[in-house]
Structure formats: structure tokens, C-alpha cells
C-alpha positions as CSV (number, residue, x, y, z in Angstrom):
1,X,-8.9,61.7,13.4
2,X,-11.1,62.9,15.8
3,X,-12.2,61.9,19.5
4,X,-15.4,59.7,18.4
5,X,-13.0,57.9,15.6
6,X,-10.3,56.9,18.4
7,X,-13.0,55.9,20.7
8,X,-14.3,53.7,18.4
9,X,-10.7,52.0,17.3
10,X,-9.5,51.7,21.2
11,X,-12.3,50.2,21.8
12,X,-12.0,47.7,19.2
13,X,-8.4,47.2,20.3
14,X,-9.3,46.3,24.0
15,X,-12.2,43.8,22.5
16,X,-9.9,41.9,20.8
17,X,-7.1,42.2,24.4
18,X,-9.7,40.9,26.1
19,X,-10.4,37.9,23.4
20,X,-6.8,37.0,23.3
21,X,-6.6,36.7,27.4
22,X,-9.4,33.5,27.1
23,X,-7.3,30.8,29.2
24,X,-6.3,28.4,27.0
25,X,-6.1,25.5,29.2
26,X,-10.0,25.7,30.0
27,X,-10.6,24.7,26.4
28,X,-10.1,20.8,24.8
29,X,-6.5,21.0,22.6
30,X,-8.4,20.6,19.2
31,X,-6.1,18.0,17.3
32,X,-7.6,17.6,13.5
33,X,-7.1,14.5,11.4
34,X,-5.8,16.5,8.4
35,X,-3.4,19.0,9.6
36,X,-5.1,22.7,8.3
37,X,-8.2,20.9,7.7
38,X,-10.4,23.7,9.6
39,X,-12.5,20.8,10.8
40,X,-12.6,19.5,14.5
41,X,-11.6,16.0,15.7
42,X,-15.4,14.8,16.0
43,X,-13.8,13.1,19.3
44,X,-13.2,16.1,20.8
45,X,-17.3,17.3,20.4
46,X,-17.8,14.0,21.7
47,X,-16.2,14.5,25.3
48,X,-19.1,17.1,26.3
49,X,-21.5,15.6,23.9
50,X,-21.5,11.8,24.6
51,X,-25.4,11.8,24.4
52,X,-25.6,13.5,20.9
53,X,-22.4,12.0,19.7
54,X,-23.8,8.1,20.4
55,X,-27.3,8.9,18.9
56,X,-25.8,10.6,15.8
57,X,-23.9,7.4,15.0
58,X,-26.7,5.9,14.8
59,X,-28.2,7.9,11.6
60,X,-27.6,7.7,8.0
61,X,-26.0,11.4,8.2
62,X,-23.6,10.2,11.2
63,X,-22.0,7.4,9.2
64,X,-21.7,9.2,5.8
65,X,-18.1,10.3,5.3
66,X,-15.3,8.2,7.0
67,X,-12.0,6.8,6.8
68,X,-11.7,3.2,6.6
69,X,-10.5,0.6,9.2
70,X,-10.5,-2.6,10.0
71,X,-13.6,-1.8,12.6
72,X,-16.3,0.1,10.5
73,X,-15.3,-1.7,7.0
74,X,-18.5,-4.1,6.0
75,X,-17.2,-4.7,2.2
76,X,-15.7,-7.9,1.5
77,X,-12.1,-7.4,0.2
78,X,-11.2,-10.9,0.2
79,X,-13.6,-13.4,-1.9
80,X,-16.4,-11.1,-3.2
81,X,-14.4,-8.3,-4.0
82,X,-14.4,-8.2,-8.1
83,X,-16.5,-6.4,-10.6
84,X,-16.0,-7.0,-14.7
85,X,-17.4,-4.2,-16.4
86,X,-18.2,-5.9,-20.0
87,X,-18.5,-2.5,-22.1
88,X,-15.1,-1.1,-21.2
89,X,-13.4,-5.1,-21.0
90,X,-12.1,-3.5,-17.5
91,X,-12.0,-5.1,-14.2
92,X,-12.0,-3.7,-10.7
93,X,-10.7,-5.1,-7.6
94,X,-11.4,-4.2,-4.1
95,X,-7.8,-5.1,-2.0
96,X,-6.9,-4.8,1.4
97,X,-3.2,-4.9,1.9
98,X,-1.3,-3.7,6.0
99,X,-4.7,-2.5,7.2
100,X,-4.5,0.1,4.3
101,X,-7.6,-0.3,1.3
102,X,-7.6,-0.1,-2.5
103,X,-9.4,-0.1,-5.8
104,X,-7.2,-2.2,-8.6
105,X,-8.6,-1.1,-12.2
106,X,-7.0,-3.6,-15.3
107,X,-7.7,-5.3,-18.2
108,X,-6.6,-8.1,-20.0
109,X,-4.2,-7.7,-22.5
110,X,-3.5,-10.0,-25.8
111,X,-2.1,-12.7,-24.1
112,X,-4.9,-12.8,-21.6
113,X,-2.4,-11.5,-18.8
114,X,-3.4,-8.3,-16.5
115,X,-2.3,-5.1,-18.4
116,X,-2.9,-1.4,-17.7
117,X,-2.8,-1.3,-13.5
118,X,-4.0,1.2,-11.8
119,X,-4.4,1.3,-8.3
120,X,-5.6,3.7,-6.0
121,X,-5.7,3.9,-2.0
122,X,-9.4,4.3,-1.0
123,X,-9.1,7.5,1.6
124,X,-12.7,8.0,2.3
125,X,-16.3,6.5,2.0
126,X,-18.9,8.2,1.3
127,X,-22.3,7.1,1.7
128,X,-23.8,5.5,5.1
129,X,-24.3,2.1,3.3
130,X,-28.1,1.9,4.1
131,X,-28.1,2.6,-0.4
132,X,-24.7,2.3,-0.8
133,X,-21.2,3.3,-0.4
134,X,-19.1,5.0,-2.8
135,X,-14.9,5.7,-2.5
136,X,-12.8,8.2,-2.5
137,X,-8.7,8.7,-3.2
138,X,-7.0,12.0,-1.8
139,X,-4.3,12.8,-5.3
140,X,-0.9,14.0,-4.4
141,X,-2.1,17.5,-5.1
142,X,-4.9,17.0,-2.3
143,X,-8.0,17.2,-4.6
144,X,-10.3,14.5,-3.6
145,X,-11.0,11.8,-6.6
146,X,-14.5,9.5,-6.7
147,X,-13.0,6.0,-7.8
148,X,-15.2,4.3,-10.1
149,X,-16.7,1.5,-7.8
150,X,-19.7,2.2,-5.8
């Protein structure tokens, strides 16, 4: 290799020295919800960018795609929680059960008692409920699934 070449590669090697010797402790400790995510705790944004952050929430974007709790859920799981869908004779249920929220497919068998269960934990809604919301269940093998109500 000649003298150019080696010029070239050292001075990539001391960029990247210098990178690594950042202090680590001047930066936020970035703690994502889903561990290997890639994505940043929004909250963490939020400490330098309190302005943005508040006014961001208040758009359609800004409530689009969020886990549900107790504090930002607007559906009513208890009374007005049921849709019959005549074509397919099934019937889904919204359920909240320990702070934790569901859709509950079945249908009713031939003695008019609930057959073929299925029910999945909602994970996600999508949607910033000006139109609508719809739902969305993480499968064990970490693919994201759209559940049928919206």
C-alpha cells in the first residue's frame, strides 16, 4: 500500500477514536419501549423539546400510533363495546381486563352458546380518532396483526 492509501485509512481510524471519546454522560440514557426497537423513547425528545413535544400532541399525526392505557383510551369497553357482524354470524367484543385491552371474536354455536373464541390483546392503535381508530396485536413471532375492529 502506498503512503496516500495509509494516509487515507489512519485518518479514518483517528475519525472514528475521536467519535468513540464523545462523553457519554453529556448525552440523555436513551431507554426504548421495545428493547432493539431502533426508535427513541419520545420522552426523552421531549426533555429539550417541551415546546414542540406539547404542540405535536395536539395534531392528528402526534396521536396516531400509541399503546393503550387507562389515560388516553376514549373507547367504551364496558357497555357499548359489541359489534355483530350479520354476514359472517360473528361477534366482536372490545374487553378490558387488569388495565390490559382486548378484541373477543365468537360466534354462536348450535345450542346458541359462544363457540370459536378468539381473543387477542390490542398492543397498539392506530389512527388519531379524529376518523377513527383501528387496533393492533404484536403475534408471538413479533409481526404486527390489524384485528378486525376499527
Amino acid at each position: 500500500m502506498n503512503a496516500g492509501k495509509w494516509r487515507i485509512v489512519l485518518s479514518g481510524v483517528a475519525f472514528l477514536a475521536a467519535c468513540w471519546q464523545v462523553n457519554p454522560q453529556s448525552r440523555p440514557v436513551v431507554s426504548s419501549p421495545e428493547k432493539g426497537s431502533g426508535y427513541v423513547d419520545p420522552a426523552i425528545c421531549a426533555g429539550c423539546h417541551q415546546g414542540i413535544a406539547k404542540t405535536y400532541l395536539l395534531t392528528g399525526m402526534g396521536r396516531s400510533l400509541y399503546r393503550p392505557s387507562a389515560a388516553n383510551t376514549v373507547e367504551d369497553y364496558r357497555t357499548h363495546n359489541t359489534v355483530h357482524n350479520e354476514a359472517s354470524g360473528l361477534t366482536y367484543t372490545m374487553v378490558e381486563r387488569d388495565g390490559k385491552f382486548y378484541q373477543r371474536r365468537s360466534e354462536k354455536g348450535f345450542d346458541d352458546k359462544e363457540t370459536n373464541v378468539a381473543e387477542e390483546q390490542i398492543d397498539y392503535v392506530i389512527g388519531s380518532g379524529n376518523h377513527a381508530h383501528s387496533y393492533l396485536h404484536r403475534g408471538p413471532d413479533g409481526r404486527l396483526i390489524e384485528l378486525p375492529v376499527s
